[in-house]
C-alpha positions in Angstrom: 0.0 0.0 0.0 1.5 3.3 -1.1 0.4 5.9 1.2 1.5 9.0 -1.1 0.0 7.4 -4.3 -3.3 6.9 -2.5 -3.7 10.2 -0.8 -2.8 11.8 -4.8 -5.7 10.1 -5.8 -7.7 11.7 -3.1 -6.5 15.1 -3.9 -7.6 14.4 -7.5 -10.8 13.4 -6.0 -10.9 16.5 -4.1 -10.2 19.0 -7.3 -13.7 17.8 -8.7 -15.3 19.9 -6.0 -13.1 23.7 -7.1 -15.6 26.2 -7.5 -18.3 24.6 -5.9 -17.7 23.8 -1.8 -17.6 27.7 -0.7 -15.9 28.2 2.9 -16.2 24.1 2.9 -13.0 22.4 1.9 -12.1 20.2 -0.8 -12.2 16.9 0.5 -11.7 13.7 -1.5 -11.7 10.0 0.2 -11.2 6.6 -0.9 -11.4 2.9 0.3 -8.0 0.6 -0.1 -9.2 -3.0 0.8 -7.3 -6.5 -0.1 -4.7 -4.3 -2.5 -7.4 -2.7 -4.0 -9.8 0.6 -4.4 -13.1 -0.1 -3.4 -15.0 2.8 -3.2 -14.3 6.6 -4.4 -16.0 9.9 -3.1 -15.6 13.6 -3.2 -17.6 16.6 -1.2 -19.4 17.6 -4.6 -20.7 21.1 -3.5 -21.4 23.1 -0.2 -24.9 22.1 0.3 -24.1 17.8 -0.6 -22.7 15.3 1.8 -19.2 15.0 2.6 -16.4 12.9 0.7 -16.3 10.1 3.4 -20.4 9.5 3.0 -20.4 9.6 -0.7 -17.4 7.4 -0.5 -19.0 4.5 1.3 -22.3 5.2 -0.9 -19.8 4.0 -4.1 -18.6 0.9 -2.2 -17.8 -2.1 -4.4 -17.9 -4.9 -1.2 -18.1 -4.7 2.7 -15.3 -2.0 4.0 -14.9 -3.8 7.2 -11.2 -4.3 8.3 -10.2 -1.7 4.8 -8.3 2.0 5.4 -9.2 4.8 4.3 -7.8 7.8 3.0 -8.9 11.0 3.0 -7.1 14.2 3.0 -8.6 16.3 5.4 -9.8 15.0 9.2 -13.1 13.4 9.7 -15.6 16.0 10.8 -16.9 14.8 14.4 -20.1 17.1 14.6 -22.9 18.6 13.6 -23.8 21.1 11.0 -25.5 20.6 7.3 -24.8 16.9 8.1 -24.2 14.6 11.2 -20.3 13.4 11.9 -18.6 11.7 9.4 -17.0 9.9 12.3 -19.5 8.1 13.5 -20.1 6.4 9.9 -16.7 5.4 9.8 -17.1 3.8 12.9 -20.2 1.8 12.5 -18.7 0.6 9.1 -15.8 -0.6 10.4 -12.6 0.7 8.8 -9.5 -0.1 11.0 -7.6 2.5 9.5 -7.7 6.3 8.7 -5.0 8.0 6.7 -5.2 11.7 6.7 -3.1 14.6 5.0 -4.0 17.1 7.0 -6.0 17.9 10.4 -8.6 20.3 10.6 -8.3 23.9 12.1 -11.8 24.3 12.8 -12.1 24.5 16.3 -15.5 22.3 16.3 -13.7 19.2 14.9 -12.0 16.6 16.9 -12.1 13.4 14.7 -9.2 12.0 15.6 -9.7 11.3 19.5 -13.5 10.2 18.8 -11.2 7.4 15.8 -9.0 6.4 18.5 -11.3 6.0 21.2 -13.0 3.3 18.6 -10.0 1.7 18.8 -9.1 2.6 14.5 -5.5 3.1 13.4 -4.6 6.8 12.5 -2.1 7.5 10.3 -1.5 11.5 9.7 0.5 13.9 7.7 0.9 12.4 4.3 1.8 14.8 1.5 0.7 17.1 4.5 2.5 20.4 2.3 0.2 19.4 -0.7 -2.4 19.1 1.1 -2.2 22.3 2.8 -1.9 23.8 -0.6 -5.0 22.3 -1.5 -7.4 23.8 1.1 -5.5 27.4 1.4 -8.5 28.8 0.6 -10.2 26.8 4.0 -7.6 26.9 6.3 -6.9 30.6 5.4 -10.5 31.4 6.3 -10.5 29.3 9.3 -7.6 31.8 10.7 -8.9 35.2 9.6 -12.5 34.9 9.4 -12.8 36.4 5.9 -12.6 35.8 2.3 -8.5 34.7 0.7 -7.9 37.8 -1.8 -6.3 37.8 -4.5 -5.5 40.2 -7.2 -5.4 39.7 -11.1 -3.8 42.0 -13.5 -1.6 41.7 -17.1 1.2 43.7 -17.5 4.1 45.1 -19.8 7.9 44.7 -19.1 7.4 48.1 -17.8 4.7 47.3 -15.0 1.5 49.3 -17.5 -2.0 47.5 -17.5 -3.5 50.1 -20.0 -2.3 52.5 -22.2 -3.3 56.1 -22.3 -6.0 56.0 -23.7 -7.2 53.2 -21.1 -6.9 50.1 -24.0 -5.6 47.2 -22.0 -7.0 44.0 -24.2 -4.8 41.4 -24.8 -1.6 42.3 -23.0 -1.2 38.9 -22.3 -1.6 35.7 -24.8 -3.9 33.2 -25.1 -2.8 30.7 -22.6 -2.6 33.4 -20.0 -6.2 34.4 -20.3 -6.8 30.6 -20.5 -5.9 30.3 -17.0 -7.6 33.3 -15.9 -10.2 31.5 -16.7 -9.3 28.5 -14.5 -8.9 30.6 -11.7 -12.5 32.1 -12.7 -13.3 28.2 -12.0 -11.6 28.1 -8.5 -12.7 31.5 -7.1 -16.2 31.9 -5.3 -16.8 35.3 -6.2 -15.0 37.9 -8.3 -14.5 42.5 -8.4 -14.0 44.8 -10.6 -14.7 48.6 -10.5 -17.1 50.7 -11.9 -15.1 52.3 -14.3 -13.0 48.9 -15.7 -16.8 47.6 -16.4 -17.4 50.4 -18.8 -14.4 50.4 -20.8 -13.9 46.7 -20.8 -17.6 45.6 -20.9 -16.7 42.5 -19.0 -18.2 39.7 -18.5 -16.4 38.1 -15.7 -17.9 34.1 -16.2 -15.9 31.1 -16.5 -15.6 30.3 -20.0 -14.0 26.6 -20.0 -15.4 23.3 -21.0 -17.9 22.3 -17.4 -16.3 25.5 -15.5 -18.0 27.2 -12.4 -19.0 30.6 -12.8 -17.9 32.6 -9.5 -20.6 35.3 -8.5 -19.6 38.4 -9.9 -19.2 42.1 -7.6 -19.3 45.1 -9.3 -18.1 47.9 -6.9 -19.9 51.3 -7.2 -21.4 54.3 -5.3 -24.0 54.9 -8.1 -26.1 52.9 -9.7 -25.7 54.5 -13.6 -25.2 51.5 -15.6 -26.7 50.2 -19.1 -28.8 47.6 -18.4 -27.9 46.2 -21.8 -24.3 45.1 -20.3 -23.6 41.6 -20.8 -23.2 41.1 -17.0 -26.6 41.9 -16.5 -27.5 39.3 -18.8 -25.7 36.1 -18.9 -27.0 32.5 -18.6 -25.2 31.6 -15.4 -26.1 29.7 -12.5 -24.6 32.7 -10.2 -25.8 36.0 -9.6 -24.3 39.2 -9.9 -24.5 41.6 -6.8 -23.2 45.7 -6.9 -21.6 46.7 -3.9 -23.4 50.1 -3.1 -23.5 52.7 -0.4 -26.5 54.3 0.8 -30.0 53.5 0.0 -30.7 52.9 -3.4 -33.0 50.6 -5.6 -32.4 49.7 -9.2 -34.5 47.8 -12.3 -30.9 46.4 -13.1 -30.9 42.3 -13.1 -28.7 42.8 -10.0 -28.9 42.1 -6.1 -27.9 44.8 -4.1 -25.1 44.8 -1.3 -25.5 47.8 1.1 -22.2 48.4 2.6 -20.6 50.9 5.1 -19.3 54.2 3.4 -15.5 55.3 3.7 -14.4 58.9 2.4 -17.4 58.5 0.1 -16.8 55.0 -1.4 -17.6 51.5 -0.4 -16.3 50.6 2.5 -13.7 47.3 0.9 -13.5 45.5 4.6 -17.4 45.5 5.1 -17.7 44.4 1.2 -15.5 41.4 2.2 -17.3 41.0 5.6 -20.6 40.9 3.6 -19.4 38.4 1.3 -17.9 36.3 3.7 -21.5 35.9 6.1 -22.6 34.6 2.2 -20.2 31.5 2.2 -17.7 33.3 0.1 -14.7 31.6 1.0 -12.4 33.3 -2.0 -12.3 36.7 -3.9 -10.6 37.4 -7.5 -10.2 41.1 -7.8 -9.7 41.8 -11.5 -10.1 45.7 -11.3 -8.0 49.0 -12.5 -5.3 50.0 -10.7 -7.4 52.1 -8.2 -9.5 49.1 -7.1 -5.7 47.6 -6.6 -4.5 50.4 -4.6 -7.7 50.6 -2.7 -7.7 46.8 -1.6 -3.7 47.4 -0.9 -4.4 50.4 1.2 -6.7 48.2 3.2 -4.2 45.7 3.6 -6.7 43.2 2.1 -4.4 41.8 -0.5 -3.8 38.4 0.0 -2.5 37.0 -3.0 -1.1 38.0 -6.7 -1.2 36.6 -9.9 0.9 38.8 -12.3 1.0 38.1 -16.0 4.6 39.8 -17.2 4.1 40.2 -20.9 7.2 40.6 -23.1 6.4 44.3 -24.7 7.0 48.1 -23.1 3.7 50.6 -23.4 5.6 53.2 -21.7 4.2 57.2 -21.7 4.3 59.0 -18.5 0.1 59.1 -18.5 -0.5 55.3 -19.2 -1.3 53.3 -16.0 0.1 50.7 -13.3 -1.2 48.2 -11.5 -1.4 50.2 -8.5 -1.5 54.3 -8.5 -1.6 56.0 -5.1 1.0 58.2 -2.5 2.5 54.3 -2.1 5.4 53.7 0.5 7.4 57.1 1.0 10.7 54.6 1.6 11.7 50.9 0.3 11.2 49.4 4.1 7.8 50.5 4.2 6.8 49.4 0.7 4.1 46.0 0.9 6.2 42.4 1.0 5.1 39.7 -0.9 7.1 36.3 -1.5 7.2 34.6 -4.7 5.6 31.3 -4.7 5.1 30.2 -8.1 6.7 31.1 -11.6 5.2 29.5 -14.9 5.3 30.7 -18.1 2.7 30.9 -20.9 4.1 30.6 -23.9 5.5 34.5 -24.3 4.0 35.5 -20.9 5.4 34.6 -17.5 3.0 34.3 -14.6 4.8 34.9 -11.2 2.4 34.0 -7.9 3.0 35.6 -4.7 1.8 36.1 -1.5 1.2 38.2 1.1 4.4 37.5 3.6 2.5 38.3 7.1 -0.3 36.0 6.0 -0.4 32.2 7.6 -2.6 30.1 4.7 -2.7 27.0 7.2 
């Protein structure tokens, strides 16, 4: 029995569930009896049962005596669902191999396991695991949404032009992934003003991808109703984060949030978002949406698409605009924690160096 090739499997497992489990994590499980799988499961969405359950509901013969694996601790109480512990129990498994433990205070699984008497075997591919459920374990710590920031740039750090044109700065495989993290995210910003000039969409356009729920951010309500994002086929709605009390014909749900220096309050947007299962933001605004969820010190994450050409002019934009740090110390620290490249395009990853995602 290969513990590392087993838990993989229940990470793939897991993955099926991106896009769809909210501030629940990505849990996949499996069954490994007599040298072989018997039964496969995955939490499908944030409403369905967890990976364990749908697990044994897929079994091929009896589990009694079998391990399982599952990469993330048994849940041992009760919320949407009853304990997943207690089914483990009564079906007899005499071992549980786990990647990683939960954080959530409410969850003891392992003592409930052992006081049956089963076999616990923890911390396998615990790293890849934690890597997995960032999005989880990050909200578990902070109590809000993971951010993260999107935005393409030149060699010399512009996201538009003059003249505000900013399509295709990056190539096709960039935007590709974009997408895939469209997929991944619950819900996703922009501004007002990148709307307008962009017309964006902001839907998941792969093959069987998740929609997240897209935020427009805006003190006034002066939009065409004709906009595509007021019209898509999509299973998820899109909300405008507004201050003040306002009403609108627009196929749009309102967000009322707390006004700062005349503009939506970003913390209580996030705070909002978060009491509506939001586990994950994707803020794919202008460079003063940037600097305003900098300024708050709400920027978890970056994904930065370098594109090999140079827009220079002293009136075309960056990614973040603003007084900024007066000296180097005080400038915002990030740490690189992923480099790939897109054909011409290199995406660097980084995150925020104060923030603990497990």
């Amino acid at each position: 029995m290969n513990y590392e090739d087993l838990m993989k499997e229940c990470f793939k497992l897991a993955k099926k569930g991106a896009g769809r489990v909210l501030t629940n994590p990505m849990v996949g499980a499996l069954v490994y009896k007599d040298g072989e799988v018997i039964g496969r499961g995955y939490h499908k969405s944030f409403y369905d049962e967890h990976a364990e359950i749908d697990c044994f509901k897929n079994l091929k013969e009896d589990p009694k005596g079998a391990t399982l694996f599952v990469n993330l601790e048994p849940c041992s109480h009760f919320g949407k669902h009853p304990p997943c512990v207690d089914e483990v129990i009564r079906r007899g498994i005499a071992k549980v191999v786990i990647a990683n433990l939960d954080t959530n205070p409410k969850v003891d699984g392992i003592k409930k396991l052992k006081e049956a008497g089963i076999e616990i075997v923890t911390g396998v591919l615990e790293d890849e695991g934690k890597k997995l459920n960032e999005k989880f374990f990050f909200n578990m710590k902070y109590k809000r949404p993971l951010v993260s920031l999107k935005y393409a740039m030149s060699l010399d750090g512009k996201i538009a032009t003059e003249t505000y044109d900013s399509k295709r700065i990056s190539g096709e495989k960039s935007r590709t992934y974009v997408h895939k993290l469209r997929n991944d995210y619950d819900a996703i910003i922009i501004g007002k003003n990148t709307l307008l000039k962009d017309k964006a969409r902001l839907n998941c356009r792969l093959k069987d991808g998740v929609d997240p729920i897209r935020v427009i951010v805006a003190s006034d309500l002066a939009f065409d109703p004709d906009l595509d994002i007021f019209n898509l086929e999509s299973d998820k709605k899109t909300y405008i984060g507004t201050i003040g009390d306002k009403e609108t014909n627009l196929n749009a749900d309102l967000i009322y949030c707390k006004e700062k220096d005349g503009q939506v309050d970003l913390k209580d947007l996030v705070a909002k978002l978060y009491e509506m299962n939001v586990s994950s933001i994707l803020v794919e605004g202008g460079s003063i949406l940037n600097s305003s969820f900098l300024e708050e010190d709400l920027v978890d994450k970056v994904y930065e698409f370098i594109a090999p050409i140079v827009v220079a002019g002293e009136n075309s934009r960056s990614a973040f605009m603003g007084e900024g740090a007066k000296t180097i110390k005080d400038a915002k620290k990030f740490r690189i924690d992923h480099i790939e490249r897109f054909d011409e395009d290199i995406m660097l990853e980084v995150r925020n160096v104060y923030r603990n995602f497990s």
